[in-house]
mmCIF file as gemmi writes it, N, C-alpha and C atoms, coordinates in Angstrom:
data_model
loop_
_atom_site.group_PDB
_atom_site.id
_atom_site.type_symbol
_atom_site.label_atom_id
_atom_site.label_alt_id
_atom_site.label_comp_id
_atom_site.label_asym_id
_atom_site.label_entity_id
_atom_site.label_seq_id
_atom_site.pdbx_PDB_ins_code
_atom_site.Cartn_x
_atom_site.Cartn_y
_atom_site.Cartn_z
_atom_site.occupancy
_atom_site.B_iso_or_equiv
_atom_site.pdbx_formal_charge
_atom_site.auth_seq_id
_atom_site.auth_asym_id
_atom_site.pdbx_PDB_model_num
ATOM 1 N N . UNK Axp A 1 ? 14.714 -34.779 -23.333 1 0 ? 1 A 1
ATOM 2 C CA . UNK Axp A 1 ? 13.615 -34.559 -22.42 1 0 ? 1 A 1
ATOM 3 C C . UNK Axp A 1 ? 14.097 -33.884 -21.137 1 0 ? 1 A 1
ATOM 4 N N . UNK Axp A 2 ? 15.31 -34.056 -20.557 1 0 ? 2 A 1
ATOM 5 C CA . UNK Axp A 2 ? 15.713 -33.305 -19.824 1 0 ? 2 A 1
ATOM 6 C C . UNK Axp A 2 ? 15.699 -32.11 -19.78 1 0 ? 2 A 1
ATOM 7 N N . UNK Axp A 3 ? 16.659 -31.351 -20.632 1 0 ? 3 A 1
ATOM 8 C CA . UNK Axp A 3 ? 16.671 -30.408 -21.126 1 0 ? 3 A 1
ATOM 9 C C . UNK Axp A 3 ? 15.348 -29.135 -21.065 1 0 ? 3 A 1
ATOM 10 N N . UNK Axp A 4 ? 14.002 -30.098 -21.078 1 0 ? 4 A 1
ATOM 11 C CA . UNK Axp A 4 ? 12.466 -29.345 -21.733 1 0 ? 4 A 1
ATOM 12 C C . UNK Axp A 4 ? 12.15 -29.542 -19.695 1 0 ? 4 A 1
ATOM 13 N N . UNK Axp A 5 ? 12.855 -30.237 -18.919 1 0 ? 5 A 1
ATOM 14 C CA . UNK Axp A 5 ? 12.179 -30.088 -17.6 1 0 ? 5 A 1
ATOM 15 C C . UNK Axp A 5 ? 13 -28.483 -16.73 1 0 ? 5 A 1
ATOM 16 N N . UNK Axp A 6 ? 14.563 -28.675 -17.442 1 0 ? 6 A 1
ATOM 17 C CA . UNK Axp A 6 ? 15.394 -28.024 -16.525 1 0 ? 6 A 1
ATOM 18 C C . UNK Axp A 6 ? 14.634 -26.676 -17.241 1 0 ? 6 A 1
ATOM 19 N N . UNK Axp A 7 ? 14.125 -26.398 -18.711 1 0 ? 7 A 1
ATOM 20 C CA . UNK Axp A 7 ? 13.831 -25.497 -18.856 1 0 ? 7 A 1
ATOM 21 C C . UNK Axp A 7 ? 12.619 -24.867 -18.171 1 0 ? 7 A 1
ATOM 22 N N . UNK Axp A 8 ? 11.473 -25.878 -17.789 1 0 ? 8 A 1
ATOM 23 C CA . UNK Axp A 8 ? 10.344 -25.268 -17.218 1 0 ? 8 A 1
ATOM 24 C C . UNK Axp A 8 ? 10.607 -24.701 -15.407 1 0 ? 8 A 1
ATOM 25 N N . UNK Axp A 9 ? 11.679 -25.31 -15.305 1 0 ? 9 A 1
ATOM 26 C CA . UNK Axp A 9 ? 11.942 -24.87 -13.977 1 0 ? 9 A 1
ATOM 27 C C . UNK Axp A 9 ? 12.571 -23.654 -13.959 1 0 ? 9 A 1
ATOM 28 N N . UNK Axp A 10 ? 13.542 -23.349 -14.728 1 0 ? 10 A 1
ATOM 29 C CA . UNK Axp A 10 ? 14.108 -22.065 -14.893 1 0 ? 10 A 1
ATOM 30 C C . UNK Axp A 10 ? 13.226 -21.329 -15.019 1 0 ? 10 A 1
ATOM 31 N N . UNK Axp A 11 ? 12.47 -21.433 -15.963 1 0 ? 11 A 1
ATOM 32 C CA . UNK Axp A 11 ? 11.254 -20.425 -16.383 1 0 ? 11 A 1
ATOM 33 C C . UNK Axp A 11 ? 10.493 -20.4 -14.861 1 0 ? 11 A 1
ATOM 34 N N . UNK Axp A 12 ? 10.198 -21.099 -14.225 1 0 ? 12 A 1
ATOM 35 C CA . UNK Axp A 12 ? 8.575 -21.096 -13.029 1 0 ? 12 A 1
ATOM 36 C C . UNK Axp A 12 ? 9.803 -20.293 -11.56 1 0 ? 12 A 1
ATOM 37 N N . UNK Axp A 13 ? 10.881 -20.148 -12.046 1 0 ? 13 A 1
ATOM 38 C CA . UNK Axp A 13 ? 11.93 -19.866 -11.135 1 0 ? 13 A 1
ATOM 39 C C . UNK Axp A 13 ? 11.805 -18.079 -11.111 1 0 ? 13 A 1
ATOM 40 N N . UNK Axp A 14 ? 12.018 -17.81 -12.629 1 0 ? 14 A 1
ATOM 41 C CA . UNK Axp A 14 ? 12.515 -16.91 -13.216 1 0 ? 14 A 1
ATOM 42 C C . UNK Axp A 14 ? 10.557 -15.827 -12.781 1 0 ? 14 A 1
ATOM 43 N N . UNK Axp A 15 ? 10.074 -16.543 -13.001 1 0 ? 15 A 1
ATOM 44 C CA . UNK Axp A 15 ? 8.629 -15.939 -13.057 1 0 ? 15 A 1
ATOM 45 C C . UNK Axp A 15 ? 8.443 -15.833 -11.319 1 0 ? 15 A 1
ATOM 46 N N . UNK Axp A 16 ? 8.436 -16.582 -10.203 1 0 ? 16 A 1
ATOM 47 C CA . UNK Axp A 16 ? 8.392 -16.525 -9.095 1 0 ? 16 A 1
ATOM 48 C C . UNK Axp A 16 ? 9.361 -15.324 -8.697 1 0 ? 16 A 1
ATOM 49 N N . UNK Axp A 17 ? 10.671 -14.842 -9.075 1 0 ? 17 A 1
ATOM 50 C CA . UNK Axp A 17 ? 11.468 -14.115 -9.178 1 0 ? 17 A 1
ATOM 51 C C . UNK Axp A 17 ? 11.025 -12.55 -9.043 1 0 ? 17 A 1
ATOM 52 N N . UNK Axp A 18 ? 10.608 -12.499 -10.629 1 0 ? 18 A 1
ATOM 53 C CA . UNK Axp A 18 ? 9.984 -11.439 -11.185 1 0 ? 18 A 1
ATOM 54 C C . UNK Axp A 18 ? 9.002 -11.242 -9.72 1 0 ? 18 A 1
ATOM 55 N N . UNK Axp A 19 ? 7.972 -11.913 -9.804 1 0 ? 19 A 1
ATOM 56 C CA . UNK Axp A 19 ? 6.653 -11.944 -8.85 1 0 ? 19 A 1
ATOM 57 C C . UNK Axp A 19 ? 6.785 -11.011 -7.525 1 0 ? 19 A 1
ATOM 58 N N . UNK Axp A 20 ? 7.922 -11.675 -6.828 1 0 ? 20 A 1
ATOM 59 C CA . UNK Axp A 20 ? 8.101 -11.496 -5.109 1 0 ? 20 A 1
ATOM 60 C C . UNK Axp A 20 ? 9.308 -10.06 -5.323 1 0 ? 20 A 1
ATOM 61 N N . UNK Axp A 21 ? 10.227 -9.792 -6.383 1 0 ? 21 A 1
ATOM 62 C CA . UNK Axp A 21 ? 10.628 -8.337 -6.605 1 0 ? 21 A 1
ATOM 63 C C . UNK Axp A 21 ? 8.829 -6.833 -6.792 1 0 ? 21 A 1
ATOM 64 N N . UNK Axp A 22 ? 8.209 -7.595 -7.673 1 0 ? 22 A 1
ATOM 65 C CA . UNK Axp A 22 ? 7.156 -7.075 -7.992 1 0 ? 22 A 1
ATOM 66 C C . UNK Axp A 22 ? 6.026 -6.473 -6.756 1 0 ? 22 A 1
ATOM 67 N N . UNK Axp A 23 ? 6.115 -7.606 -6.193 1 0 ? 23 A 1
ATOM 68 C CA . UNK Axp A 23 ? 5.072 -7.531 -4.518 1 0 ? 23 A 1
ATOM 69 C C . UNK Axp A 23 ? 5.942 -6.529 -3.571 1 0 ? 23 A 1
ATOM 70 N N . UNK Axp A 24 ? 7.081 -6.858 -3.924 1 0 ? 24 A 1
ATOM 71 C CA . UNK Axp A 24 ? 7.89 -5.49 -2.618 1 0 ? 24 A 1
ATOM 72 C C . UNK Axp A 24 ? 8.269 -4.519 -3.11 1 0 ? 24 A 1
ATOM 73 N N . UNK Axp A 25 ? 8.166 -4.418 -4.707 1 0 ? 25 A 1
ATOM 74 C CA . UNK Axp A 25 ? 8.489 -2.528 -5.021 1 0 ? 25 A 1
ATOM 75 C C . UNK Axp A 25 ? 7.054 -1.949 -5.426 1 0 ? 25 A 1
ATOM 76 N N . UNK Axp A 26 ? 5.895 -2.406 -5.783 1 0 ? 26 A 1
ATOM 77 C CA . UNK Axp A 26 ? 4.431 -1.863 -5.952 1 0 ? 26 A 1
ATOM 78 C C . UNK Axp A 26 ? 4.111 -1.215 -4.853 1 0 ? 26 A 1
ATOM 79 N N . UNK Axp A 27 ? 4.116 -0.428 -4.674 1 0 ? 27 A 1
ATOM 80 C CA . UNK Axp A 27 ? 3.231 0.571 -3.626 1 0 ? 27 A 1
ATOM 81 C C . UNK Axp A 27 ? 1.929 0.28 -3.176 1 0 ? 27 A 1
ATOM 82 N N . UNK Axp A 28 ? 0.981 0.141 -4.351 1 0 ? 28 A 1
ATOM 83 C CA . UNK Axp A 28 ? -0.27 -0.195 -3.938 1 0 ? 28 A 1
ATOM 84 C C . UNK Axp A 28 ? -0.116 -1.486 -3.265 1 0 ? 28 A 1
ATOM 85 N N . UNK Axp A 29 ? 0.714 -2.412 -2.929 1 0 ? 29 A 1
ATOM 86 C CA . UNK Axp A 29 ? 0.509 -3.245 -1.942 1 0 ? 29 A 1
ATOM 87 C C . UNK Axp A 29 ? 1.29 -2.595 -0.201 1 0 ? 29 A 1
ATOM 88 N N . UNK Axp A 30 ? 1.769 -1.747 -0.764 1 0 ? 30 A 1
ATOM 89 C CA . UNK Axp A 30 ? 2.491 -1.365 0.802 1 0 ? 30 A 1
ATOM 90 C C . UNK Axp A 30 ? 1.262 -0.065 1.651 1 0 ? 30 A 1
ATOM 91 N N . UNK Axp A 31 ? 0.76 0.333 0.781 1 0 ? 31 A 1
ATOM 92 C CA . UNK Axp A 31 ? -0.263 1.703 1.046 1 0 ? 31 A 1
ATOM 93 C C . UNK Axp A 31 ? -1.75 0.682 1.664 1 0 ? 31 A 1
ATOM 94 N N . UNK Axp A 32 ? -2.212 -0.586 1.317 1 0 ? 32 A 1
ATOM 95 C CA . UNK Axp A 32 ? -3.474 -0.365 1.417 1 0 ? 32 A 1
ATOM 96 C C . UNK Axp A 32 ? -3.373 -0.604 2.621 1 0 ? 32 A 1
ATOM 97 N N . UNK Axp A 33 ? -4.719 0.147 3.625 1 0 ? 33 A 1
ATOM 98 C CA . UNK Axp A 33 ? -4.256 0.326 4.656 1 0 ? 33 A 1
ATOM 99 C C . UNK Axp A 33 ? -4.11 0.356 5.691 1 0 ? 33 A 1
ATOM 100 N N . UNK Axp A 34 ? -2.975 1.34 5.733 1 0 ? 34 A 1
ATOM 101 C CA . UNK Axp A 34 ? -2.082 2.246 6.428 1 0 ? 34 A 1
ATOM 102 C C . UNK Axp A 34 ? -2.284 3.053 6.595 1 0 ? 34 A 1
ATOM 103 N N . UNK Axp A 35 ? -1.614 3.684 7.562 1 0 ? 35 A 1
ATOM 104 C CA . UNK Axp A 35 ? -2.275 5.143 8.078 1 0 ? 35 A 1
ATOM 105 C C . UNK Axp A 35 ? -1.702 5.605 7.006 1 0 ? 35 A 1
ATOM 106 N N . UNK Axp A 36 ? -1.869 7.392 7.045 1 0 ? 36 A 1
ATOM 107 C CA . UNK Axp A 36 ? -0.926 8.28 6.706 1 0 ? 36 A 1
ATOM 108 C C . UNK Axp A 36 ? -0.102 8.707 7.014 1 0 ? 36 A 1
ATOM 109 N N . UNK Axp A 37 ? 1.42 9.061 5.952 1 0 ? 37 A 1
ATOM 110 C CA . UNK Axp A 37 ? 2.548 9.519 6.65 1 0 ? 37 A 1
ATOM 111 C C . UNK Axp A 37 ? 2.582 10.885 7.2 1 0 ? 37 A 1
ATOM 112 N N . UNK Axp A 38 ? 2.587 11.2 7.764 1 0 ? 38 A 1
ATOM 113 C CA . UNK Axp A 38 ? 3.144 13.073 8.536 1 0 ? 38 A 1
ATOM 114 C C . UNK Axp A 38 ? 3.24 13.977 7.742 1 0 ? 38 A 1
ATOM 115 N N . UNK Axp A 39 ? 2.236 15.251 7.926 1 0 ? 39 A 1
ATOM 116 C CA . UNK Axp A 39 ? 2.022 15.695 7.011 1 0 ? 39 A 1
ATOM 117 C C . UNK Axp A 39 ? 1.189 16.244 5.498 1 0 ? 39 A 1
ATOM 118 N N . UNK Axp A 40 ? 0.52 14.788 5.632 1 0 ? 40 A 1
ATOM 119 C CA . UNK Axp A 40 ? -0.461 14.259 4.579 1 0 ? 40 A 1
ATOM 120 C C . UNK Axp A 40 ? -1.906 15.182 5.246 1 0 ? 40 A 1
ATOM 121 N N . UNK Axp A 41 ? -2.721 15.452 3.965 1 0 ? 41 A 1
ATOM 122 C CA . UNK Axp A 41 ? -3.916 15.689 4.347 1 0 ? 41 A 1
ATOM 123 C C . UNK Axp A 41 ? -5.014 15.26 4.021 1 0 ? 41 A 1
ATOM 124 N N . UNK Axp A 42 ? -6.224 15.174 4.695 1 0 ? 42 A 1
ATOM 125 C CA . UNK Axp A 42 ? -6.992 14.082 3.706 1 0 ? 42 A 1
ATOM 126 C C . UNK Axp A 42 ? -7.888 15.232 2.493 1 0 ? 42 A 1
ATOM 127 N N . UNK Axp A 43 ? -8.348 14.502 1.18 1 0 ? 43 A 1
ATOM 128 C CA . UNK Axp A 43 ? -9.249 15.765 0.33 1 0 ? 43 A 1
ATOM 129 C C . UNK Axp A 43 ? -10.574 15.257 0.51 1 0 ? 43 A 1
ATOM 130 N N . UNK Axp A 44 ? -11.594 15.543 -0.476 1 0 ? 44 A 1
ATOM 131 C CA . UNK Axp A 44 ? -13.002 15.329 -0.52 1 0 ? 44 A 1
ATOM 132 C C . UNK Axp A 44 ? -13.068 14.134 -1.661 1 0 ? 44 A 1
ATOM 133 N N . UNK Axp A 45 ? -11.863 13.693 -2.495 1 0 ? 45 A 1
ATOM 134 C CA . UNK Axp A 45 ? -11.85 12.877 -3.043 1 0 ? 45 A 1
ATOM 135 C C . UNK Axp A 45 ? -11.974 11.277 -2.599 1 0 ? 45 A 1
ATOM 136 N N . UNK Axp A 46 ? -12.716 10.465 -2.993 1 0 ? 46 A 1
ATOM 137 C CA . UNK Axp A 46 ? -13.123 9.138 -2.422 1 0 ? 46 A 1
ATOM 138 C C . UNK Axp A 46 ? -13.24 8.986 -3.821 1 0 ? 46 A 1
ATOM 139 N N . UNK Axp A 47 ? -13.197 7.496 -3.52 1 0 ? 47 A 1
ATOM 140 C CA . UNK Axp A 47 ? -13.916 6.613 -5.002 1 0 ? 47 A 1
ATOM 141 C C . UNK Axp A 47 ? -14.23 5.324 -3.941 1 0 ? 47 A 1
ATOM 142 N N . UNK Axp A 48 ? -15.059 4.32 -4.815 1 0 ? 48 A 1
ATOM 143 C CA . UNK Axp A 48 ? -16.017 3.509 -4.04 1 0 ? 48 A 1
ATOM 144 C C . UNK Axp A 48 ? -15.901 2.194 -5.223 1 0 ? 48 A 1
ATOM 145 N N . UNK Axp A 49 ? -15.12 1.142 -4.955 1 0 ? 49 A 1
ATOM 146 C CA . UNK Axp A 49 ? -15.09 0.387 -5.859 1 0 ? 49 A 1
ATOM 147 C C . UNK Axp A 49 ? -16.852 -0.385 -5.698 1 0 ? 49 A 1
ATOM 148 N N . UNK Axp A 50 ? -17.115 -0.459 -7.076 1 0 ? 50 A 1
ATOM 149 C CA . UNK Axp A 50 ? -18.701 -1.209 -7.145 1 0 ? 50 A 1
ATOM 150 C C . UNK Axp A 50 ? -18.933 -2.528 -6.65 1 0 ? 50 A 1
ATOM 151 N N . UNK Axp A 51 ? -17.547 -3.1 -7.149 1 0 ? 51 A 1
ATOM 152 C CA . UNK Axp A 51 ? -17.771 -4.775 -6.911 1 0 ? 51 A 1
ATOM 153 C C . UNK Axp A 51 ? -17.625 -5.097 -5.442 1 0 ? 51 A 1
ATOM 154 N N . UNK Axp A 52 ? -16.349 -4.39 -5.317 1 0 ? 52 A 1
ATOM 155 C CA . UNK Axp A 52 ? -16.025 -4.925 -3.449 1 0 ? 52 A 1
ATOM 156 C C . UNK Axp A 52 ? -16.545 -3.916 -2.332 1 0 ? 52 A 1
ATOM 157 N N . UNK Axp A 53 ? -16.845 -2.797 -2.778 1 0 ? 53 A 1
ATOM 158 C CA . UNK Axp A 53 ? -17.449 -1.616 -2.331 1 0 ? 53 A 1
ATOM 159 C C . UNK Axp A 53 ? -16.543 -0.996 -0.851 1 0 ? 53 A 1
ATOM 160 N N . UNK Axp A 54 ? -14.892 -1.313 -1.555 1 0 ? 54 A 1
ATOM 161 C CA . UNK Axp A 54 ? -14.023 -0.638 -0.722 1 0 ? 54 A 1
ATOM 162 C C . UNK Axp A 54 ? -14.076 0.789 -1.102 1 0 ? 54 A 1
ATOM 163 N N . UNK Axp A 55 ? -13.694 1.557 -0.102 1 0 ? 55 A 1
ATOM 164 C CA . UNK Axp A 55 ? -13.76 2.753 -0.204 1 0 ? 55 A 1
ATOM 165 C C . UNK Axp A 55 ? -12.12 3.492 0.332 1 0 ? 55 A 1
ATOM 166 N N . UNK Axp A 56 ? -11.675 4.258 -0.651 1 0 ? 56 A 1
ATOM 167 C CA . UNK Axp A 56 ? -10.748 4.562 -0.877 1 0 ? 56 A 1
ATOM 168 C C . UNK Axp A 56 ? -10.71 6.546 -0.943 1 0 ? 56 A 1
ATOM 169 N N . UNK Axp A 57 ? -9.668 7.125 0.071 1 0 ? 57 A 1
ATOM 170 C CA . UNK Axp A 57 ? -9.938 8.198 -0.141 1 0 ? 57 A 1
ATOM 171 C C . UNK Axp A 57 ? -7.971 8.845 -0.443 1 0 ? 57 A 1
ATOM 172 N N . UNK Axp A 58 ? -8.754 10.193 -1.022 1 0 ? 58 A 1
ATOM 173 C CA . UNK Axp A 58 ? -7.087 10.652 -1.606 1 0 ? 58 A 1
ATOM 174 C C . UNK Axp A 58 ? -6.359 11.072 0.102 1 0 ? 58 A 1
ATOM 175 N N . UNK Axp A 59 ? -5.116 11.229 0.386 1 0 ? 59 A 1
ATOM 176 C CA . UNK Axp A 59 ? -4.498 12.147 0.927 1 0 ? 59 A 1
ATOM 177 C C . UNK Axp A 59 ? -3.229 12.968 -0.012 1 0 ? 59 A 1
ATOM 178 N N . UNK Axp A 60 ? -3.022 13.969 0.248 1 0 ? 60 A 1
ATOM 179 C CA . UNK Axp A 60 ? -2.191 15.001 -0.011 1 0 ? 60 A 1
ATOM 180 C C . UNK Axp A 60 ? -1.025 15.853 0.698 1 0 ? 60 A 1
ATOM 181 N N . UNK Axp A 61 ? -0.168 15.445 0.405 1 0 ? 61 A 1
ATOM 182 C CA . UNK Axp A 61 ? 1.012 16.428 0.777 1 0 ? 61 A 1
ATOM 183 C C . UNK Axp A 61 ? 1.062 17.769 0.471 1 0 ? 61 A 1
ATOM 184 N N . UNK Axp A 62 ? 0.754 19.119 1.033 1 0 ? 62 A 1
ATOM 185 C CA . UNK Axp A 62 ? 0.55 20.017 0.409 1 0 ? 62 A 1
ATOM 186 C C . UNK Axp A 62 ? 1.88 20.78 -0.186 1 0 ? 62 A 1
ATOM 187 N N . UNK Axp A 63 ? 2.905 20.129 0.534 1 0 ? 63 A 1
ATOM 188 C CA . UNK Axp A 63 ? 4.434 20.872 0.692 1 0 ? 63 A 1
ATOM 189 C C . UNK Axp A 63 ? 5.066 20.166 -0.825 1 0 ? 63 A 1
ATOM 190 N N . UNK Axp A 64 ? 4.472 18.655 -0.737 1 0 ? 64 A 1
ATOM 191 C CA . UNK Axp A 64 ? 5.51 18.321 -2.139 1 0 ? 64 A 1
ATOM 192 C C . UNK Axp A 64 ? 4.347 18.435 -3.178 1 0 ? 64 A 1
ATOM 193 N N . UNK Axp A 65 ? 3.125 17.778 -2.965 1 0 ? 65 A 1
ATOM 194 C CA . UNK Axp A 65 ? 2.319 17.602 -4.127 1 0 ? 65 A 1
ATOM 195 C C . UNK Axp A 65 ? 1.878 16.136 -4.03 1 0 ? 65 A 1
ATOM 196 N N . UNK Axp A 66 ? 2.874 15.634 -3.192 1 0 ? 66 A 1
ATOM 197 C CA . UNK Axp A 66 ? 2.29 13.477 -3.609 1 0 ? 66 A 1
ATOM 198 C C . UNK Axp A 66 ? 1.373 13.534 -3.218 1 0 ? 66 A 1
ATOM 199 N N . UNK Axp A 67 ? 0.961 11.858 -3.843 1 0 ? 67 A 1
ATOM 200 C CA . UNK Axp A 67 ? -0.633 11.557 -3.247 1 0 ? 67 A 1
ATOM 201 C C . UNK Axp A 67 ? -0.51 10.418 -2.918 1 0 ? 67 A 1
ATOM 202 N N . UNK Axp A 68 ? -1.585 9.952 -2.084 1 0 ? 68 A 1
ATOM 203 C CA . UNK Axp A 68 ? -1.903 8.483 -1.561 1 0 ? 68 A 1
ATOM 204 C C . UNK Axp A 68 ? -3.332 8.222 -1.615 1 0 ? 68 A 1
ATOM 205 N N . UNK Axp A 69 ? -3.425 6.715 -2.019 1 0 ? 69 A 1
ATOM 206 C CA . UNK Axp A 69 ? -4.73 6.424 -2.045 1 0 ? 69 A 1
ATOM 207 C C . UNK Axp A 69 ? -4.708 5.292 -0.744 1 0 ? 69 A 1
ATOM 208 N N . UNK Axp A 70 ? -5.335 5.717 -0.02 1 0 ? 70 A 1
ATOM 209 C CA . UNK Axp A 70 ? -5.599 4.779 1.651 1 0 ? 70 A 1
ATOM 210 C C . UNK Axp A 70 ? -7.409 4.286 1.892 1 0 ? 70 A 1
ATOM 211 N N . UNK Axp A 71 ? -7.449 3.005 2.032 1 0 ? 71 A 1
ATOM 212 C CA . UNK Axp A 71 ? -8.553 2.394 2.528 1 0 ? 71 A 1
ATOM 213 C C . UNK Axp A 71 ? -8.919 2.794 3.669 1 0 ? 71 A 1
ATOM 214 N N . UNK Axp A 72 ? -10.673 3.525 3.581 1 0 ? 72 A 1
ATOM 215 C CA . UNK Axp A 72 ? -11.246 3.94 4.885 1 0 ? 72 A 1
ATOM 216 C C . UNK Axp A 72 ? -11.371 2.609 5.366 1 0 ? 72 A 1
ATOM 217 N N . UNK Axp A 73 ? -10.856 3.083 7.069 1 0 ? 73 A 1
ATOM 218 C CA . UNK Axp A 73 ? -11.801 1.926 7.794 1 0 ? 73 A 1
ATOM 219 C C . UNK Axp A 73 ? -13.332 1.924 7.849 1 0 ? 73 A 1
ATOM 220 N N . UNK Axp A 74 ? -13.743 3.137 8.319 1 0 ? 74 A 1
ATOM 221 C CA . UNK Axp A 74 ? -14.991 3.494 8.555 1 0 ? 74 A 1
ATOM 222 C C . UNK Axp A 74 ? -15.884 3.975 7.347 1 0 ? 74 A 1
ATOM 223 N N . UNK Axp A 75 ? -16.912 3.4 6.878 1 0 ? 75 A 1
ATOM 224 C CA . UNK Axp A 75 ? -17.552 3.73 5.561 1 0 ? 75 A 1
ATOM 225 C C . UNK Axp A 75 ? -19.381 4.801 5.705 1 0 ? 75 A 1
ATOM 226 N N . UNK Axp A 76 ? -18.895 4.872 7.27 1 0 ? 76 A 1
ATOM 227 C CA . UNK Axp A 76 ? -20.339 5.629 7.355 1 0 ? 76 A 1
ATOM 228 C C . UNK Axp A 76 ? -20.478 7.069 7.062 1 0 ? 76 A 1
ATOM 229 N N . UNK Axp A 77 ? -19.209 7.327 7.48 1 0 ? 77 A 1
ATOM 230 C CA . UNK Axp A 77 ? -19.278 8.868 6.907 1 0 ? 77 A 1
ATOM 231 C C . UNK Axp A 77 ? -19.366 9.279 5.552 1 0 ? 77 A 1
ATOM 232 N N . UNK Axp A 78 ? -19.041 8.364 4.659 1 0 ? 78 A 1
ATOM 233 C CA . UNK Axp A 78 ? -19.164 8.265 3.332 1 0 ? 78 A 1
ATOM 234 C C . UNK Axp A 78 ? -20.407 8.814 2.224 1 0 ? 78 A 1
ATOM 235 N N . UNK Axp A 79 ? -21.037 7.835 2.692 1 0 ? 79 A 1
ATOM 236 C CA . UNK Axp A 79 ? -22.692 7.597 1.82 1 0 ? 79 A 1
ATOM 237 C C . UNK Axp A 79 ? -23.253 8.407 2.798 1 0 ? 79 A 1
């Protein structure tokens, strides 16, 4: 019976592990937002989630090509 406890702890260890590596290399948790970095431009692209009715617009690097998806503060200009 030991053995079946030290194992669930390893495991809830091993999974908490995974988790908090996961939360600091995902982007979409470091981007939502944030301004934009230098450089960036904003497009005409938005999307509008239905359920939470955040509103999300593209920016663009024109020099490399990346993209970012950044949470408007302001939603009036939108609709």
């Amino acid at each position: 019976m030991k053995w079946f406890i030290y194992y669930l702890a390893f495991q809830l260890t091993l999974v908490l592990i995974f988790w908090v590596i996961s939360k600091r290399k995902d982007k979409r948790y470091n981007a939502a937002g944030s301004a934009p970095a230098e450089g960036f431009e904003p497009t005409q692209e938005v999307s509008i989630d239905p359920v939470t009715q955040v509103v999300t617009r593209v920016y663009v690097n024109p020099n490399t090509g990346e993209r970012k998806y950044i949470e408007e503060k302001n939603n009036e200009n939108i609709r």
